[in-house]
Structures are given as structure tokens and as C-alpha cells.
C-alpha positions as CSV (number, residue, x, y, z in Angstrom):
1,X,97.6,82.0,103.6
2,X,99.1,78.6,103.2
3,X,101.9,77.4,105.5
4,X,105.4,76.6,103.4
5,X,105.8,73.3,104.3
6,X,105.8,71.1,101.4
7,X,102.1,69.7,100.6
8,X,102.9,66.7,99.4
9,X,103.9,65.6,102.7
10,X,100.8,63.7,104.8
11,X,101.4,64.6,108.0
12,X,101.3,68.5,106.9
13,X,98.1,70.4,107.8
14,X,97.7,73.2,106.3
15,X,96.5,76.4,108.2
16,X,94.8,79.1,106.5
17,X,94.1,82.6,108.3
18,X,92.4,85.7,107.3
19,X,89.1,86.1,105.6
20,X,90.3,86.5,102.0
21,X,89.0,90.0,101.8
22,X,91.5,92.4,100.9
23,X,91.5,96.4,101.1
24,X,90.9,96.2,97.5
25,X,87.9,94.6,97.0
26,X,86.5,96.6,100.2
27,X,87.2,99.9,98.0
28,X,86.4,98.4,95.0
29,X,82.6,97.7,96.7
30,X,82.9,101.3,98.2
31,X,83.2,102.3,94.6
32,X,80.9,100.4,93.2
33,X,78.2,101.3,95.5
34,X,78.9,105.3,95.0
35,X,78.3,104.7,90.8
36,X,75.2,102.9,91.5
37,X,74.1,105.8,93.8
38,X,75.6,108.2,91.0
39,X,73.5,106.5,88.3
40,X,70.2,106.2,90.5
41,X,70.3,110.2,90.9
42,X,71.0,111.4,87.5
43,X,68.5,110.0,85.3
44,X,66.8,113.1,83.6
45,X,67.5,113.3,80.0
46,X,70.3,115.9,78.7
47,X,71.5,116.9,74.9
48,X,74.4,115.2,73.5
49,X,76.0,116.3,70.5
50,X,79.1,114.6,68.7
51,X,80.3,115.5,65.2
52,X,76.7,115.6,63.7
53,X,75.2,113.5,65.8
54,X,72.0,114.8,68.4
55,X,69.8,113.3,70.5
56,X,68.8,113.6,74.3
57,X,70.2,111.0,76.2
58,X,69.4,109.9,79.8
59,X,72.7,111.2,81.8
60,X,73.4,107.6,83.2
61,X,74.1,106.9,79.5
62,X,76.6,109.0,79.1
63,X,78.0,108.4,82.9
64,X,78.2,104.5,82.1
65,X,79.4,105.0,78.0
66,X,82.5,107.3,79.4
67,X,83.2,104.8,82.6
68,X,83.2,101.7,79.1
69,X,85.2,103.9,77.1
70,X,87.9,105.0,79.7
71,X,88.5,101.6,81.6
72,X,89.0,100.4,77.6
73,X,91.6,102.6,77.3
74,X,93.2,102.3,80.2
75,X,93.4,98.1,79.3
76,X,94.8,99.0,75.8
77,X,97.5,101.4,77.1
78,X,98.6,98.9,80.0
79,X,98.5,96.1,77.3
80,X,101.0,98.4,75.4
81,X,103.2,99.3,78.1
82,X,103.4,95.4,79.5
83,X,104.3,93.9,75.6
84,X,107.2,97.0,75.5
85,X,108.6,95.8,79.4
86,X,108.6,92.6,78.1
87,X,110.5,93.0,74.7
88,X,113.3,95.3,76.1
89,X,113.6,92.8,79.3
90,X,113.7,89.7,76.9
91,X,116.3,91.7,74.6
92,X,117.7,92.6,77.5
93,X,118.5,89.2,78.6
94,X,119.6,87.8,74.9
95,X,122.5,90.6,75.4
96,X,123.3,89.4,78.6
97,X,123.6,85.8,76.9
98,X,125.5,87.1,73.8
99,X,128.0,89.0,76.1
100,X,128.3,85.7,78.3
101,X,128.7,83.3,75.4
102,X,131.9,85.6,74.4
């Protein structure tokens, strides 16, 4: 972390401390590590169906095509839910301007 002191000032040194590794990417790696594991073990071919569709399919496939598919949906639904915070907090301020103005 950087000190606050202003760092346009000369005489300032800046002191940085910690490693820049945060709990997050540790379990992030952790996680990471167990899918590769996951994937290494289940490669033997299983029957997939959808709608008409057949066709054996290694089960890492369908392991990494579900992983795609749900952290794609979960970027859609957070980009929906962040665009509808934002309107009602930016309409939210334009009443507070309105009922200032008056």
C-alpha cells in the first residue's frame, strides 16, 4: 500500500508493504488447481443428448462447456443488475436536484 502523503512532493518516499497477494487470488489458485485435477480424472467419453442432438462427448467437455456457459451468465445478470443500480441512483439524484432547485 502507498503512504497518503501527497506524491508530488520530492522529499516523499513512498513505502509499500505486503506481497500483493490477496486471499482471493490464493483461492482463486486453490480453485483453479481442483478443475484442472477435475478435468485430468474424467476424461472417458459419456452420451449427451439435447433436443435432437446425440453424440458421446469426453466428460471434460461437458465439465468445461457448463463452467463457459454459467460464468456467462453470471456476467450478463451482474451487468443487468449494475445498469438498473445505476439508473434508479442517477434518477435518484435528479429528484434530489429537482426538489433542491424548488
Amino acid at each position: 500500500m502507498a503512504s497518503k502523503q501527497d506524491s508530488n512532493d520530492p522529499d516523499v518516499v513512498n513505502r509499500y508493504t505486503g506481497t500483493g497477494v490477496t486471499g482471493t487470488v490464493i483461492l482463486l489458485a486453490l480453485l483453479a488447481v481442483a478443475v484442472v485435477i477435475l478435468l485430468a480424472q474424467n476424461t472417458e467419453n459419456v452420451p449427451f443428448t439435447f433436443v435432437t442432438f446425440e453424440a458421446d462427448v469426453p466428460l471434460y467437455v461437458l465439465f468445461l462447456v457448463t463452467a463457459l456457459g454459467a460464468s456467462l451468465m453470471t456476467v450478463l445478470a451482474s451487468a443487468i443488475w449494475r445498469r438498473r443500480r445505476r439508473r434508479t441512483r442517477n434518477e435518484r439524484e435528479e429528484l434530489e436536484r429537482l426538489r433542491q432547485r424548488s
